[in-house]
N, CA, C and O atoms as a GROMACS GRO file, in nm:
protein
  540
    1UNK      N    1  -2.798  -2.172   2.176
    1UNK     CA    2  -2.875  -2.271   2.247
    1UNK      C    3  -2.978  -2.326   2.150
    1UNK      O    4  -3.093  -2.289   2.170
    2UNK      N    5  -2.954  -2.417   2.040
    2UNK     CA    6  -3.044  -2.480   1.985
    2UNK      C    7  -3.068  -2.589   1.993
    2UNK      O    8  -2.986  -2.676   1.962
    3UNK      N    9  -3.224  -2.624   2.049
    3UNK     CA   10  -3.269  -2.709   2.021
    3UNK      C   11  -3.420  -2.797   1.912
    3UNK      O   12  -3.506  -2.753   1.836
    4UNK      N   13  -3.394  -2.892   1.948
    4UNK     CA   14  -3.448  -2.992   1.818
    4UNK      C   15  -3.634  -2.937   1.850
    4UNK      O   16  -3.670  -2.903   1.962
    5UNK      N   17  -3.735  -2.938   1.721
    5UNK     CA   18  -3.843  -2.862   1.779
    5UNK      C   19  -3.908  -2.949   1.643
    5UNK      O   20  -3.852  -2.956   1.533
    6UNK      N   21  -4.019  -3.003   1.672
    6UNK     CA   22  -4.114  -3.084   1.630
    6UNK      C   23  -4.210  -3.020   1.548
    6UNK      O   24  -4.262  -2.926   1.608
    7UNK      N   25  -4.255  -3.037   1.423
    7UNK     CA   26  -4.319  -2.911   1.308
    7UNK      C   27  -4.457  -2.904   1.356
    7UNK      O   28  -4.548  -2.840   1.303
    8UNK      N   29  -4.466  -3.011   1.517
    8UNK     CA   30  -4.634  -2.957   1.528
    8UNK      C   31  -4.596  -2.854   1.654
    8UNK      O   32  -4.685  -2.785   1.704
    9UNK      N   33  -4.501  -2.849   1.687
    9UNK     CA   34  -4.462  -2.715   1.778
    9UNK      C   35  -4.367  -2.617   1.723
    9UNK      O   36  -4.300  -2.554   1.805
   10UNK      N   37  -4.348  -2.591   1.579
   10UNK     CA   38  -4.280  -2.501   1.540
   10UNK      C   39  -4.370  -2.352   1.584
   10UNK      O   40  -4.306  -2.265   1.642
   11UNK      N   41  -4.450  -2.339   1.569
   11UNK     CA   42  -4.518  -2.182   1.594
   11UNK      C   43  -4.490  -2.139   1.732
   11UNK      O   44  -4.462  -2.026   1.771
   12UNK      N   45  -4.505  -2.264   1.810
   12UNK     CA   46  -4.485  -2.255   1.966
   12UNK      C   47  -4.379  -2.187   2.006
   12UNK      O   48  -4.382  -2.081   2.069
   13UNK      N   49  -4.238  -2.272   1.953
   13UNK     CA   50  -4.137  -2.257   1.944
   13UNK      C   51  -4.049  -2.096   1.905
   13UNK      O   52  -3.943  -2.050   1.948
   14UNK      N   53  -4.148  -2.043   1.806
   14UNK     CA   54  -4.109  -1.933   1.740
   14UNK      C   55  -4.136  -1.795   1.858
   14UNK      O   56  -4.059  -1.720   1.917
   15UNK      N   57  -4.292  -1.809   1.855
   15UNK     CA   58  -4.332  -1.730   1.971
   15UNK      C   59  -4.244  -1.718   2.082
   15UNK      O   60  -4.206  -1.603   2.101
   16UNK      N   61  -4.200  -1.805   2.162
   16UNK     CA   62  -4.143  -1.808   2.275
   16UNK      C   63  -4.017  -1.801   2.208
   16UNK      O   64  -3.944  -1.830   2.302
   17UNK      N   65  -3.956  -1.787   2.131
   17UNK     CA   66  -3.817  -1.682   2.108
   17UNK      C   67  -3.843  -1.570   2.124
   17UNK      O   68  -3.794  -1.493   2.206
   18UNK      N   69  -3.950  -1.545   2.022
   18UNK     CA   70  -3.983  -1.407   1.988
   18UNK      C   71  -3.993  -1.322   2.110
   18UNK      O   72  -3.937  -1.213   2.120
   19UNK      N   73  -4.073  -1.383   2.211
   19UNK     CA   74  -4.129  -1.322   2.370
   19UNK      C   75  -4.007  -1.338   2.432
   19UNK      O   76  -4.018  -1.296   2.547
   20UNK      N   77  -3.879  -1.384   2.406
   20UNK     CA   78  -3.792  -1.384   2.508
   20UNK      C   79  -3.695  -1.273   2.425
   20UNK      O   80  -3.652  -1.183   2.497
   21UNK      N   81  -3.658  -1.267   2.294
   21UNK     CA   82  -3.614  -1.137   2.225
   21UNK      C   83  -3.672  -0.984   2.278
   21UNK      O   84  -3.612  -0.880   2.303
   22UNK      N   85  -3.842  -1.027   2.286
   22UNK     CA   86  -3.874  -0.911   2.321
   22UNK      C   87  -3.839  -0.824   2.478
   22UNK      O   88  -3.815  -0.707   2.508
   23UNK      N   89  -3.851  -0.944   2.547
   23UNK     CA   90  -3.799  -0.894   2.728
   23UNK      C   91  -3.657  -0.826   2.737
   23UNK      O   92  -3.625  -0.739   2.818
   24UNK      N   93  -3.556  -0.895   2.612
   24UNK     CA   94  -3.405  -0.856   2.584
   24UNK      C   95  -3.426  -0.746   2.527
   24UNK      O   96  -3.353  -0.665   2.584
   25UNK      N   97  -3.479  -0.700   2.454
   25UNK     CA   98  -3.494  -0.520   2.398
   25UNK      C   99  -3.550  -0.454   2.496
   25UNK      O  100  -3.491  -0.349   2.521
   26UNK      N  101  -3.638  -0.476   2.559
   26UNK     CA  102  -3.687  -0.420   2.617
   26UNK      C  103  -3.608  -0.372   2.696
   26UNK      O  104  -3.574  -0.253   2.695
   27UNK      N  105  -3.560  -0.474   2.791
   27UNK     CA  106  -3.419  -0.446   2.916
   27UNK      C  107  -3.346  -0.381   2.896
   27UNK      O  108  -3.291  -0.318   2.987
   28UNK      N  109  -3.297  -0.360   2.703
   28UNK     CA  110  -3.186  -0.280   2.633
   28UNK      C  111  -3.218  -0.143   2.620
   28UNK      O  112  -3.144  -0.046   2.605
   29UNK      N  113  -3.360  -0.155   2.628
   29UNK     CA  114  -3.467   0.025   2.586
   29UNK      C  115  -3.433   0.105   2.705
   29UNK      O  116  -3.379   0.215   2.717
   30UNK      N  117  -3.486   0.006   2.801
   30UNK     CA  118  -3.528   0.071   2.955
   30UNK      C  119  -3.367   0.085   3.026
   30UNK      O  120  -3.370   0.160   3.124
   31UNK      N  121  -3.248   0.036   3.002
   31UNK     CA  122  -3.141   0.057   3.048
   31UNK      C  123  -3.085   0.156   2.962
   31UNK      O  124  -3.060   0.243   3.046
   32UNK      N  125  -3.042   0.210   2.834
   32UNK     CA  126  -3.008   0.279   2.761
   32UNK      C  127  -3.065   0.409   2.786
   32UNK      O  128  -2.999   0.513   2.790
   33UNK      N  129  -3.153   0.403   2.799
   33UNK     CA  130  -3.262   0.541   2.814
   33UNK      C  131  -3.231   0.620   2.955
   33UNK      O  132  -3.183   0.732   2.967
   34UNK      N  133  -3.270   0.536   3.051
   34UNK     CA  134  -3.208   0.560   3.165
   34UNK      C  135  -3.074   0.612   3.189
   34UNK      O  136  -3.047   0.690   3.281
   35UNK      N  137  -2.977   0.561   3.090
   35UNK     CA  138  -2.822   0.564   3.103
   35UNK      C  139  -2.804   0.697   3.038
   35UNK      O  140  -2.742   0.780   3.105
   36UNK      N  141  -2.852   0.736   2.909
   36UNK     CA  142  -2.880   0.839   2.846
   36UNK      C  143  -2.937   0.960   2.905
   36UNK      O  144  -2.892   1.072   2.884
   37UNK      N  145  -3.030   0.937   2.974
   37UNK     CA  146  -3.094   1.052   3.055
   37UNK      C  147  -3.009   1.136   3.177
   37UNK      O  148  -2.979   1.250   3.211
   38UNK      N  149  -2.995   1.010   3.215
   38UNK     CA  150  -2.921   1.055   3.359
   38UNK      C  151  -2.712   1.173   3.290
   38UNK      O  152  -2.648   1.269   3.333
   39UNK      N  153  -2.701   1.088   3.190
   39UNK     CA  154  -2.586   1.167   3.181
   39UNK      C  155  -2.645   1.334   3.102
   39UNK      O  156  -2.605   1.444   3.139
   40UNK      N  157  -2.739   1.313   2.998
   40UNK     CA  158  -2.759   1.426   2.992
   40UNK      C  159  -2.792   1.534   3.123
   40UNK      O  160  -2.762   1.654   3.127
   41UNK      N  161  -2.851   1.466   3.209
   41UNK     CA  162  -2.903   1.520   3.303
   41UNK      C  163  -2.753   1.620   3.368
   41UNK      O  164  -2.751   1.743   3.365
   42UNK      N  165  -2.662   1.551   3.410
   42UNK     CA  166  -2.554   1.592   3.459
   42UNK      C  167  -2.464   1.685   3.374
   42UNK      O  168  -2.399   1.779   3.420
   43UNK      N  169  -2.470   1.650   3.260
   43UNK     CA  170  -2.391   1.752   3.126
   43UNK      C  171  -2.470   1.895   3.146
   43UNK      O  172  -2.430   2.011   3.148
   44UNK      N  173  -2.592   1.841   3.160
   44UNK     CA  174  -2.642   2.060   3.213
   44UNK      C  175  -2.622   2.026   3.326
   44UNK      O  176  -2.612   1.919   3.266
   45UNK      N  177  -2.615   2.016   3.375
   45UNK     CA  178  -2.561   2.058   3.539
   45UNK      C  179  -2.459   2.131   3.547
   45UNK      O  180  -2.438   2.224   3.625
   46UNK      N  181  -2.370   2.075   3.435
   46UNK     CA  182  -2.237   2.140   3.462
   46UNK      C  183  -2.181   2.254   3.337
   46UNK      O  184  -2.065   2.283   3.308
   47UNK      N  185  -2.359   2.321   3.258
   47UNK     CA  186  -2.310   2.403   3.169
   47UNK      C  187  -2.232   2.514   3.247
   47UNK      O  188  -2.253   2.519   3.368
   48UNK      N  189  -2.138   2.608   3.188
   48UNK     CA  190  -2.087   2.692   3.221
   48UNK      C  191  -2.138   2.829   3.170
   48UNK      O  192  -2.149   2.822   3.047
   49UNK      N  193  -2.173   2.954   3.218
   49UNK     CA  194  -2.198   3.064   3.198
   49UNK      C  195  -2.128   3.110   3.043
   49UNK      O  196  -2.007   3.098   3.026
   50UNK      N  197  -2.206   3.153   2.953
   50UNK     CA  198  -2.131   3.216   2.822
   50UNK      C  199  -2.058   3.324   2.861
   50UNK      O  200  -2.090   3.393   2.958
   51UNK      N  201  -1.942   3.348   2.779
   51UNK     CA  202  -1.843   3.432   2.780
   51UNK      C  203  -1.858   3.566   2.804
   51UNK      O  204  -1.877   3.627   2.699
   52UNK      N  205  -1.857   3.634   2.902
   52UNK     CA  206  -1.888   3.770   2.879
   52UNK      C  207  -2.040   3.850   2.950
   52UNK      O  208  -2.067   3.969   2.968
   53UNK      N  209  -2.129   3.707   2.980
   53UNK     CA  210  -2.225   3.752   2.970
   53UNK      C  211  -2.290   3.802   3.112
   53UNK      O  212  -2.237   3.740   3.204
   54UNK      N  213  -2.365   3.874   3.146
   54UNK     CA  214  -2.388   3.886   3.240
   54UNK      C  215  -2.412   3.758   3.345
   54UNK      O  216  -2.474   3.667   3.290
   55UNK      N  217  -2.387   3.740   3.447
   55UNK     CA  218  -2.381   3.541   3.527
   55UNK      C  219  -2.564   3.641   3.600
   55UNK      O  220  -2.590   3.750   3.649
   56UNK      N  221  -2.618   3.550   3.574
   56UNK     CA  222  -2.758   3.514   3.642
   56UNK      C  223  -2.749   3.510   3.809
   56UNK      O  224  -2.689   3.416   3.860
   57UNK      N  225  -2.800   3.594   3.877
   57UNK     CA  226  -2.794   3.609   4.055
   57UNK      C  227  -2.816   3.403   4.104
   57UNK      O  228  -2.769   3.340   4.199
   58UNK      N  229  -2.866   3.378   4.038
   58UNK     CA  230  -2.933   3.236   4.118
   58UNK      C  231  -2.819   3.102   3.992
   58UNK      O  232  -2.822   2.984   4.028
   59UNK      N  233  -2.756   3.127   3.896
   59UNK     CA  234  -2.664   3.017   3.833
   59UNK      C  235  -2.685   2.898   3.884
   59UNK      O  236  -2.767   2.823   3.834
   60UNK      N  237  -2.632   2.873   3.963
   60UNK     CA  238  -2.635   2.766   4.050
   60UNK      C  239  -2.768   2.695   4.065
   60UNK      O  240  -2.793   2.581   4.026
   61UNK      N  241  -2.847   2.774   4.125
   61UNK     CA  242  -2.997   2.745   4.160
   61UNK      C  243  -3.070   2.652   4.014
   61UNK      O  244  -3.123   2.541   4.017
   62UNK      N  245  -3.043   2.766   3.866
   62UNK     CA  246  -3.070   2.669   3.778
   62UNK      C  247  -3.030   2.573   3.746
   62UNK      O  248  -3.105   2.492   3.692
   63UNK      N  249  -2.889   2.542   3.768
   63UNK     CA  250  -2.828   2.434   3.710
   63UNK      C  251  -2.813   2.307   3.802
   63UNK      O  252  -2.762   2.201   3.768
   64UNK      N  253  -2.863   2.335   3.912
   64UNK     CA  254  -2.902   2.218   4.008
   64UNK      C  255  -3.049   2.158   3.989
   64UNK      O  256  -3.072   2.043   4.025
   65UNK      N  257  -3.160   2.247   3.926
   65UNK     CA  258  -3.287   2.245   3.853
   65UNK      C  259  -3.326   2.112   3.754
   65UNK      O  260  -3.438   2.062   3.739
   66UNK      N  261  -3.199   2.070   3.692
   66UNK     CA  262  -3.180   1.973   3.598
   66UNK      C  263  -3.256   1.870   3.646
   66UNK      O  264  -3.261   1.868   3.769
   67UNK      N  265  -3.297   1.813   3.610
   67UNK     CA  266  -3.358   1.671   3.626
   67UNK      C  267  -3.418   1.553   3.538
   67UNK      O  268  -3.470   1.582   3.431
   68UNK      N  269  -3.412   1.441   3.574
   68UNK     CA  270  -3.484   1.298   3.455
   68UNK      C  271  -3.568   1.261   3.536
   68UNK      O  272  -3.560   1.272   3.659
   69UNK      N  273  -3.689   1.196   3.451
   69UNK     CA  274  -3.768   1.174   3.506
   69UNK      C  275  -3.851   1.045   3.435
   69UNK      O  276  -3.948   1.074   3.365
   70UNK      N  277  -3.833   0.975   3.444
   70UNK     CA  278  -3.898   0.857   3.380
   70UNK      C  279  -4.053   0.863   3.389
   70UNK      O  280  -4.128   0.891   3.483
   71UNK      N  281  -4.075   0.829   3.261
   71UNK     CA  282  -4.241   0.798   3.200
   71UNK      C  283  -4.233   0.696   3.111
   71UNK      O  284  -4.188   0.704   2.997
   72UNK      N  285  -4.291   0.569   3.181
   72UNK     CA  286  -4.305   0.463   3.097
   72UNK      C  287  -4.482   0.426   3.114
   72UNK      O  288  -4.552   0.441   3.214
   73UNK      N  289  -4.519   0.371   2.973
   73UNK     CA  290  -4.650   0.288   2.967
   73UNK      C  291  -4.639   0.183   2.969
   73UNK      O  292  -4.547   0.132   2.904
   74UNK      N  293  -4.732   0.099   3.047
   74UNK     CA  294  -4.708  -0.052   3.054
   74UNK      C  295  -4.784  -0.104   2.958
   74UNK      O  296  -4.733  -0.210   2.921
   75UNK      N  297  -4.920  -0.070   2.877
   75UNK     CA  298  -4.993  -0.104   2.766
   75UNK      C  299  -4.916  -0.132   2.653
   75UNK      O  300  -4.903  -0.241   2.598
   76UNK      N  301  -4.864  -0.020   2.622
   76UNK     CA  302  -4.777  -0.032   2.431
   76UNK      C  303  -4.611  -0.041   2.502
   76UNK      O  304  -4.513   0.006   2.443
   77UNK      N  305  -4.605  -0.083   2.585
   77UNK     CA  306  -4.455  -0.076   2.641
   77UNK      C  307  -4.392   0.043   2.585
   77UNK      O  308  -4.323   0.015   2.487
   78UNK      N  309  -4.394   0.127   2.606
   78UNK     CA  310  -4.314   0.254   2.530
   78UNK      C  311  -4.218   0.338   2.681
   78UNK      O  312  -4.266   0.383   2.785
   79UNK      N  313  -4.098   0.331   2.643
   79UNK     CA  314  -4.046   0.359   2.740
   79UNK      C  315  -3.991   0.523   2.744
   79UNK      O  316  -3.939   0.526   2.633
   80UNK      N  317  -3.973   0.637   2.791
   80UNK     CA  318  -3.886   0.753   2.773
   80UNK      C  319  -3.876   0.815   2.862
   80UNK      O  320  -3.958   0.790   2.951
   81UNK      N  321  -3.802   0.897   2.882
   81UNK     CA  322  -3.715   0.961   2.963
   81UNK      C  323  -3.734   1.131   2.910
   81UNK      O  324  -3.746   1.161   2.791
   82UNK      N  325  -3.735   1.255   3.049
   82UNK     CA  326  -3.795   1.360   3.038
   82UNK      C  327  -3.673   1.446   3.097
   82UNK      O  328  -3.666   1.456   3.220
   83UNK      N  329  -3.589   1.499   3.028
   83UNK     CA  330  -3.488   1.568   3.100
   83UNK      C  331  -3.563   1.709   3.077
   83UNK      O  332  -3.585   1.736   2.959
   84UNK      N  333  -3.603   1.798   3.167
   84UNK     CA  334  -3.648   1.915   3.206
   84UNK      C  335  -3.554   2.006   3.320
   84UNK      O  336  -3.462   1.955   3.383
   85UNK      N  337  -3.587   2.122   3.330
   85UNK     CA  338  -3.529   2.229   3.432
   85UNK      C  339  -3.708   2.214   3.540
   85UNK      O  340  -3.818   2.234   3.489
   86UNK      N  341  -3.691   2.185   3.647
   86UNK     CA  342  -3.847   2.161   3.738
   86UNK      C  343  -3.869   2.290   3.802
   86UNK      O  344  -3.972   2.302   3.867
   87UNK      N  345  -3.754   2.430   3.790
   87UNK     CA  346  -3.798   2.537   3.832
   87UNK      C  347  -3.796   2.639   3.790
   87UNK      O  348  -3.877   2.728   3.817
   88UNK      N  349  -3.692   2.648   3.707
   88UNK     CA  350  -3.623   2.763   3.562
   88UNK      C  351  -3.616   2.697   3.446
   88UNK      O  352  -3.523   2.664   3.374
   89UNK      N  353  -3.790   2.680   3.439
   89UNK     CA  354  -3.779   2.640   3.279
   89UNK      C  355  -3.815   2.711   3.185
   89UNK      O  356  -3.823   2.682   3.066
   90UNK      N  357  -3.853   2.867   3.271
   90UNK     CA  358  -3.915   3.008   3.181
   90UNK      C  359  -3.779   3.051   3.109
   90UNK      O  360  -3.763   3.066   2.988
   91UNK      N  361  -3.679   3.068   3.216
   91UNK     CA  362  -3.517   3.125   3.216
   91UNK      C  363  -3.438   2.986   3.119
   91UNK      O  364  -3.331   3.018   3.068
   92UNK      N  365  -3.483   2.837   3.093
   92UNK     CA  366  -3.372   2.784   3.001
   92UNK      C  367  -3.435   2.813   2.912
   92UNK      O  368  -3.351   2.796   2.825
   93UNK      N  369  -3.577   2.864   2.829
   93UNK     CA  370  -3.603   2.903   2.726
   93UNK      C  371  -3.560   3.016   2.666
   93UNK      O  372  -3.519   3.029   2.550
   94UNK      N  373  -3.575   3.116   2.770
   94UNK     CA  374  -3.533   3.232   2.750
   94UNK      C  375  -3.354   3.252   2.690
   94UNK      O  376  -3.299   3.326   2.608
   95UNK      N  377  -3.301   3.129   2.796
   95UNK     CA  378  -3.132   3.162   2.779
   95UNK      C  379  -3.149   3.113   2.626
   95UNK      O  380  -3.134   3.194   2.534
   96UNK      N  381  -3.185   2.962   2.601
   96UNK     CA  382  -3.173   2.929   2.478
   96UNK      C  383  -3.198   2.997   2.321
   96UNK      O  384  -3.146   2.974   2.212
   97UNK      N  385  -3.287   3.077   2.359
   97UNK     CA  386  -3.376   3.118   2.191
   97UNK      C  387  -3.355   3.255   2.246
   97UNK      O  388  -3.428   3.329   2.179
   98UNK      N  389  -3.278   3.337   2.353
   98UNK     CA  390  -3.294   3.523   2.364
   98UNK      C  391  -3.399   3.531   2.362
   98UNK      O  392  -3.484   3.443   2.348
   99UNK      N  393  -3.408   3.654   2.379
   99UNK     CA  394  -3.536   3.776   2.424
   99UNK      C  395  -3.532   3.914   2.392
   99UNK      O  396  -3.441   3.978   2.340
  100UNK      N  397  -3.625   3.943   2.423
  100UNK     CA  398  -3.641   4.106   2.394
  100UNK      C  399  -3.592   4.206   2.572
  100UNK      O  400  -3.601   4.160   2.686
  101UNK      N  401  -3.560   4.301   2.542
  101UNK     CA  402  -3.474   4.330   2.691
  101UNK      C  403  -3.556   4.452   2.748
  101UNK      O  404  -3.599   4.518   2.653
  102UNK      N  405  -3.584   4.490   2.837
  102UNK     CA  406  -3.731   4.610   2.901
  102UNK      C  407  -3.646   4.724   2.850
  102UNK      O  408  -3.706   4.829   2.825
  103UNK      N  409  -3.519   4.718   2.832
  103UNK     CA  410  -3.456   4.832   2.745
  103UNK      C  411  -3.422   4.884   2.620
  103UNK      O  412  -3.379   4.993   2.583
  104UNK      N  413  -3.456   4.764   2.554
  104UNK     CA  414  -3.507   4.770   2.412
  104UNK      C  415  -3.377   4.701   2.379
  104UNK      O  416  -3.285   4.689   2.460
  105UNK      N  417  -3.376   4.647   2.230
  105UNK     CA  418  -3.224   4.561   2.213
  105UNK      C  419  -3.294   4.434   2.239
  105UNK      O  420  -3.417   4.437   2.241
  106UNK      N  421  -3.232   4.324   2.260
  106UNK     CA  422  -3.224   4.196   2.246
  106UNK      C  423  -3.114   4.162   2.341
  106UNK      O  424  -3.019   4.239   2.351
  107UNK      N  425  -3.121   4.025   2.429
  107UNK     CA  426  -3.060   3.947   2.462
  107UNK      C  427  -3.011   3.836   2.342
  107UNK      O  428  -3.089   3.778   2.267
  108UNK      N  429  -2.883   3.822   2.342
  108UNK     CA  430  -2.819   3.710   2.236
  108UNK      C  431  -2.858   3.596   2.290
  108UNK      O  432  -2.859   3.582   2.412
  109UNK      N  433  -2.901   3.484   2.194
  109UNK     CA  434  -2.920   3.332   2.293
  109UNK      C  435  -2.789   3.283   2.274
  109UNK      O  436  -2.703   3.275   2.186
  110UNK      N  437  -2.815   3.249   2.410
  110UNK     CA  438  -2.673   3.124   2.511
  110UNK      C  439  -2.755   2.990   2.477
  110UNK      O  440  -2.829   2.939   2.561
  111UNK      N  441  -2.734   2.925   2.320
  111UNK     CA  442  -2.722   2.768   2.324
  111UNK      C  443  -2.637   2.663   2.388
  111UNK      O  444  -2.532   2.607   2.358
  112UNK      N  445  -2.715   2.659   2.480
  112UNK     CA  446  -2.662   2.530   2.562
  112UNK      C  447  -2.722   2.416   2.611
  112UNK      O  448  -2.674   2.343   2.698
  113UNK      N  449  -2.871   2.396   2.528
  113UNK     CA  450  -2.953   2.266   2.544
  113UNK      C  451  -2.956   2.192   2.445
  113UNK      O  452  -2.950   2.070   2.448
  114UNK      N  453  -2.971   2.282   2.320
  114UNK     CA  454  -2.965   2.200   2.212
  114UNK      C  455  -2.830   2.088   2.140
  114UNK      O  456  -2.836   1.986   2.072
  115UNK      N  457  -2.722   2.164   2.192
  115UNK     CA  458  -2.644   2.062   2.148
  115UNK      C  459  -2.608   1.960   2.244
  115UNK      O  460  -2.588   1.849   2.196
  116UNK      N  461  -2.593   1.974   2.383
  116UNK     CA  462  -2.642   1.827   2.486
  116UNK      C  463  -2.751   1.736   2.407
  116UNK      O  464  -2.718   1.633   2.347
  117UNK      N  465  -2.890   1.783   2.413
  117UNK     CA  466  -2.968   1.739   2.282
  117UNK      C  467  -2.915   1.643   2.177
  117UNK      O  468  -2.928   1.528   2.135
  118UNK      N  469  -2.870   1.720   2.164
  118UNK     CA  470  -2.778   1.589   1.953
  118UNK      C  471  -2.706   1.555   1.998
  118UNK      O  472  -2.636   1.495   1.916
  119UNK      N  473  -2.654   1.550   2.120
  119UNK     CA  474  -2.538   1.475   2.198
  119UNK      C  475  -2.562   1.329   2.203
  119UNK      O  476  -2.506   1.227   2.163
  120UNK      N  477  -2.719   1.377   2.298
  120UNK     CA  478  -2.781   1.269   2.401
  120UNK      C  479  -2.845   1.150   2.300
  120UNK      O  480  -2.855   1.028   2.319
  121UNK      N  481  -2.888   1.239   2.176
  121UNK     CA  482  -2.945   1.113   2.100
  121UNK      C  483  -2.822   1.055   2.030
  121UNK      O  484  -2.839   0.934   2.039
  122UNK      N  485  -2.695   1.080   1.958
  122UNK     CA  486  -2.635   0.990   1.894
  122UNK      C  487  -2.620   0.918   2.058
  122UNK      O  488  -2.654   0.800   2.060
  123UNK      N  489  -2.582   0.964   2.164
  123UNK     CA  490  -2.525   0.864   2.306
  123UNK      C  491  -2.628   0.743   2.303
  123UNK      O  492  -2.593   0.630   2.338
  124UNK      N  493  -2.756   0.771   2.259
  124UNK     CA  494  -2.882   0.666   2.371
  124UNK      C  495  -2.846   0.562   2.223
  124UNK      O  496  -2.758   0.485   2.261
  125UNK      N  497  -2.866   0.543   2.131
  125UNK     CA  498  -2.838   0.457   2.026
  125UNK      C  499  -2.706   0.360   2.042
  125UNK      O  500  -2.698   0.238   2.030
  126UNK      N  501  -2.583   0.478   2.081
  126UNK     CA  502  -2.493   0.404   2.130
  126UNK      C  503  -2.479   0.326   2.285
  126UNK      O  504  -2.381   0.251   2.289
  127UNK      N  505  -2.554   0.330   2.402
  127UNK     CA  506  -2.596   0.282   2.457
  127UNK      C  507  -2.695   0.166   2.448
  127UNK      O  508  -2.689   0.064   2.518
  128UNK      N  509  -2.800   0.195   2.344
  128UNK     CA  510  -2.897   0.102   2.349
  128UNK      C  511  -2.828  -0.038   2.241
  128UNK      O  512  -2.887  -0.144   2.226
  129UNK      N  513  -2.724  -0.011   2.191
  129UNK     CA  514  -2.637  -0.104   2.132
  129UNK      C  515  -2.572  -0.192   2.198
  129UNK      O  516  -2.558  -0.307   2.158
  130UNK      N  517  -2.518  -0.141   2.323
  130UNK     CA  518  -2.401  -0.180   2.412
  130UNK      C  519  -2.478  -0.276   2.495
  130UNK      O  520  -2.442  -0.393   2.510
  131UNK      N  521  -2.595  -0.218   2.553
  131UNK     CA  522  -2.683  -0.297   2.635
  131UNK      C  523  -2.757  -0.444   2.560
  131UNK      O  524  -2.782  -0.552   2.614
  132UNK      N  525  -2.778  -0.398   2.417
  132UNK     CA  526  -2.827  -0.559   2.354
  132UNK      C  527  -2.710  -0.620   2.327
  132UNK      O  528  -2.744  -0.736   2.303
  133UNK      N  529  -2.549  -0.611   2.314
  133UNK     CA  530  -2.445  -0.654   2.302
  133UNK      C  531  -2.441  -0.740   2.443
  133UNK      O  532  -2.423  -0.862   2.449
  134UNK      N  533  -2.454  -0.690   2.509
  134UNK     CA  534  -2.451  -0.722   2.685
  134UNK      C  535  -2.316  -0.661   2.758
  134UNK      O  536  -2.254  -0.703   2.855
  135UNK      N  537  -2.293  -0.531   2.666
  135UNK     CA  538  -2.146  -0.457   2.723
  135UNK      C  539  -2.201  -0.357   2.870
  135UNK      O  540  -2.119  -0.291   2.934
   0.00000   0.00000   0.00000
């Protein structure tokens, strides 16, 4: 869409691309992020118990726990997304990094956040691509 722009309104001109580029990233931030969140969100939902290991009385209970939660600033426009456990978030630390056991020994850690994690960020890039594409 180009049109003809007069050199005493070139700055004018520039700005008001610029401000309409910016509303288009933005839309691309705030949809990507969102899109990103929510699937991580669901990928733990549906971790599965490690092999062998003792299954947790409440499983279920944590893995329904999952949740996104949007936090955006309207000042610096900064947009992000908070995937947390809102009730067993003592127990996904614990599963993740082990522990020490009241019987002495160690619990092995069950990694299963961190690589959703490196999942979710190559995904949100590839999302936040698709969305300024207009896919």
């Amino acid at each position: 869409m180009s049109q003809t722009v007069k050199p005493d309104n070139l700055a004018q001109a520039i700005v008001q691309a610029l401000d309409e580029f910016k509303d288009v990233t933005e839309e691309a931030l705030k949809a990507g992020i969102t899109e990103t969140a929510k699937k991580t969100e669901s990928e733990l939902q549906m971790v599965a118990p490690p092999d062998g290991a003792p299954i947790y009385k409440s499983w279920s209970a944590y893995l329904a726990d999952w949740t996104a939660r949007k936090t955006m600033k309207t000042k610096k426009s900064v947009f992000s997304s908070l995937v947390y456990n809102k009730n067993h978030y003592q127990l996904a630390h614990l599963l993740e990094n082990g522990h020490a056991l009241w019987q002495g020994g160690e619990a092995r850690p069950f990694e299963h956040i961190a690589p959703i994690a490196e999942r979710a960020e190559d995904d949100l890039l590839k999302n936040i691509k698709n969305h300024l594409k207009g896919d």
